[in-house]
N, C-alpha and C positions, 0 to 999 in steps of 0.2 A: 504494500500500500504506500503511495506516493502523499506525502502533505506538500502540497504546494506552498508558501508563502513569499509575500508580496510585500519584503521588508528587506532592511539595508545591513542588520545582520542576521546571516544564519544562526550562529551560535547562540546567538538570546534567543531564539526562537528556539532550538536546538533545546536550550536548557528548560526551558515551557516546559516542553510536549515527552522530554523526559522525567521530568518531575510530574507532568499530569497522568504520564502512564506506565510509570514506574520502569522506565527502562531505561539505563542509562545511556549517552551517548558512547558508541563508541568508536575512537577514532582513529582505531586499528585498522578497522574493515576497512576494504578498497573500496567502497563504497561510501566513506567519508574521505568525500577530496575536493575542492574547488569548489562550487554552489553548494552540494549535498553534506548531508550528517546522516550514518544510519544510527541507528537506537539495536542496540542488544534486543535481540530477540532467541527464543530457543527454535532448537531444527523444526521443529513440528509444527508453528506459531505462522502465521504469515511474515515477512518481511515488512520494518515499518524506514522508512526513508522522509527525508527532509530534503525539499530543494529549493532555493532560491529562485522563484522566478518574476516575470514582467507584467504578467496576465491577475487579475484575482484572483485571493487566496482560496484554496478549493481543495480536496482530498478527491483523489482516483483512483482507480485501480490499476495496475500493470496484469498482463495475463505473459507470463514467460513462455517459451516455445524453444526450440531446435529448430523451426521450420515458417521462420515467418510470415513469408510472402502464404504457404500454405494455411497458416494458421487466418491471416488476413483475408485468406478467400471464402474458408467456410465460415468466418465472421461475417461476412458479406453477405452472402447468400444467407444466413438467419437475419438478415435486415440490417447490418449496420453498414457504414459510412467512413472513408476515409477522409480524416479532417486535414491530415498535414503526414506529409513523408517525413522523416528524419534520416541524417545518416544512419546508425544506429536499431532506430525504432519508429513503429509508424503510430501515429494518433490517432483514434479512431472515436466514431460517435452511435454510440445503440439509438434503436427506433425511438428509445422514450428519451433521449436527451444529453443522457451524460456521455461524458468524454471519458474516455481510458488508453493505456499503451498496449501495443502487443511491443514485444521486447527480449532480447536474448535468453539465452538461461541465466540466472542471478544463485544459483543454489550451487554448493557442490556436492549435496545429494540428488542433487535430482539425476531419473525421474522418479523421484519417491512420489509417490500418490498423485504422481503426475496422469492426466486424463490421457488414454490413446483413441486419436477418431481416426475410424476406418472408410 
């Protein structure tokens, strides 16, 4: 899960949303580098991430893949919408509104409890 925030520093926000959900920042992870902070989580937990950005503050979802362009297509075909390419990752928008990423693998378990569609 991505927290967006729409502020000039991360790290006080960073220190919020670990203190509000009991997970510490930690700034070990590769995943705390330049705009982001990830927050301690356990394997089995969802992933929670902190990023800096331009747009209003918002919470999204990431869906992780092996196979993005595939995974973006049979998103597509259940009704959603691509908002924006990235290098990286692409942004996408469900029929009812909200926006999410599909986006690399982020785990080095996965694919634990990862879905397989056929």
């Amino acid at each position: 899960m991505q927290i967006d925030c729409n502020v000039a520093d991360i790290d006080e926000a960073a220190r919020f949303w670990a203190a509000a959900l009991g997970r510490p920042v930690d700034m070990a992870h590769p995943g705390s580098r330049d705009k982001y902070r990830q927050l301690a989580t356990l394997p089995d937990e969802p992933m929670l991430q902190l990023q800096r950005v331009d747009h209003e503050s918002r919470v999204h979802l990431d869906i992780e893949t092996d196979d993005i362009e595939a995974e973006v297509a049979r998103l597509e075909k259940l009704g959603a919408t691509i908002f924006k390419r990235l290098e990286r990752w692409v942004v996408m928008q469900a029929p009812s509104g909200q926006r999410f990423c599909v986006v690399r693998v982020q785990r080095p378990d996965w694919p634990k409890h990862a879905n397989r569609w056929d």
